[in-house]
C-alpha positions as CSV (number, residue, x, y, z in Angstrom):
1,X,58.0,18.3,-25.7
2,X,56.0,19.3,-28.7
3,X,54.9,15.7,-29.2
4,X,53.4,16.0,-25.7
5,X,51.6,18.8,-26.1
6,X,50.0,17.5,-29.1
7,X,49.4,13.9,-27.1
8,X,47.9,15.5,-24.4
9,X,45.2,17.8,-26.5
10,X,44.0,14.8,-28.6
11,X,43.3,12.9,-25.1
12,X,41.1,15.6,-23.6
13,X,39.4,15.5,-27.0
14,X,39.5,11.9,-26.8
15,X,37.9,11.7,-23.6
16,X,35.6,15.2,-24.2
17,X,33.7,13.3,-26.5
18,X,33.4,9.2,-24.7
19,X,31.8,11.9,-22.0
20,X,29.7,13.4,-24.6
21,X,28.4,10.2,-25.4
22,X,28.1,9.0,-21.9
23,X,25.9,11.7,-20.9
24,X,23.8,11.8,-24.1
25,X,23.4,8.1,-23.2
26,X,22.2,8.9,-19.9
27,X,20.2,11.6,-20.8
28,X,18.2,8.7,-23.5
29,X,17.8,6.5,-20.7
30,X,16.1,9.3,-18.1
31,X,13.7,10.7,-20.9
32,X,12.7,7.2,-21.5
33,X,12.2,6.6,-17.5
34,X,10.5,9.5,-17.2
35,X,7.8,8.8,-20.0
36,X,7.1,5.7,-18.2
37,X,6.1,7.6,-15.3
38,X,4.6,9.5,-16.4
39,X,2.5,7.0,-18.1
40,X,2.7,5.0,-14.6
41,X,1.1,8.1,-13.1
42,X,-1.9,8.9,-15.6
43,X,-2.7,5.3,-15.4
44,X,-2.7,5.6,-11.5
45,X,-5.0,8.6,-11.3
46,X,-7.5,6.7,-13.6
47,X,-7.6,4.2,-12.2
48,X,-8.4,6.1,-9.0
49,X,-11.0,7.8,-10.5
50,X,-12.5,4.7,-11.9
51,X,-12.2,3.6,-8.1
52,X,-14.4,6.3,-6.7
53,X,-16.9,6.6,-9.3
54,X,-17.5,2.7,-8.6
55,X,-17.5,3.3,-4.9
56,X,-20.0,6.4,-5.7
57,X,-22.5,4.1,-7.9
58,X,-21.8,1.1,-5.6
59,X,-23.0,3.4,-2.4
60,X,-26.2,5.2,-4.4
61,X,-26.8,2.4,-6.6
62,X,-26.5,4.2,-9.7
63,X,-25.8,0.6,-11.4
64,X,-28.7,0.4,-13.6
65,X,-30.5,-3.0,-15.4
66,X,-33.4,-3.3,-17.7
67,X,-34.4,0.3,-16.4
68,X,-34.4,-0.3,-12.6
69,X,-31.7,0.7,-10.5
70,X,-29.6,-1.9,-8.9
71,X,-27.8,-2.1,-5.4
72,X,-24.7,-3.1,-4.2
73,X,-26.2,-6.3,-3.3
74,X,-26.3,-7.0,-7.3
75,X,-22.7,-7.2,-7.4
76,X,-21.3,-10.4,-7.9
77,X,-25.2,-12.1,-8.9
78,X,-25.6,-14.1,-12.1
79,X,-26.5,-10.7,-14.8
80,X,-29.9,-11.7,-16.4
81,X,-28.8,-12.0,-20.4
82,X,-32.6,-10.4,-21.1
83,X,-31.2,-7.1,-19.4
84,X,-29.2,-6.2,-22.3
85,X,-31.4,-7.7,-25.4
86,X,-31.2,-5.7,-28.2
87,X,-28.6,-3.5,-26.5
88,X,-26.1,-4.7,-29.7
89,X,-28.6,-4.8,-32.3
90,X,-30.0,-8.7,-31.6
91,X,-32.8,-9.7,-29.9
């Protein structure tokens, strides 16, 4: 009977701790989810922020070249390599 006793008692310790390590497993596994969404959602709201500031410019043609402010029409057009002479230090 005593051998029971004793059998029993090292199983629940036996099986308290493969739980231990099950959850501290799982708990790994959702911090490491969680960083990547929250990374996921900075990445999102830049992004759409980027998005509307573009829209913004695109709509009040706040792109500007050599000086002069460009329209929406710009976009997608061969860029002049004279607009941005000297820009990095050559000419």
């Amino acid at each position: 009977m005593q051998g029971q006793g004793e059998y029993n008692a090292l199983s629940a310790l036996y099986e308290g701790r493969e739980a231990q390590a099950g959850l501290q497993l799982q708990a790994g596994m959702d911090r490491a989810v969680a960083g990547s969404v929250s990374r996921a959602g900075l990445m999102r709201a830049g992004a759409t922020i980027l998005t509307g500031a573009n829209d913004l410019a695109t709509k009040y043609g706040w792109f500007m070249r050599s000086g002069k402010t460009s329209s929406a029409s710009d976009i997608g057009n061969p860029v002049d390599n004279t607009d941005f002479a000297g820009a990095f230090g050559t000419s």
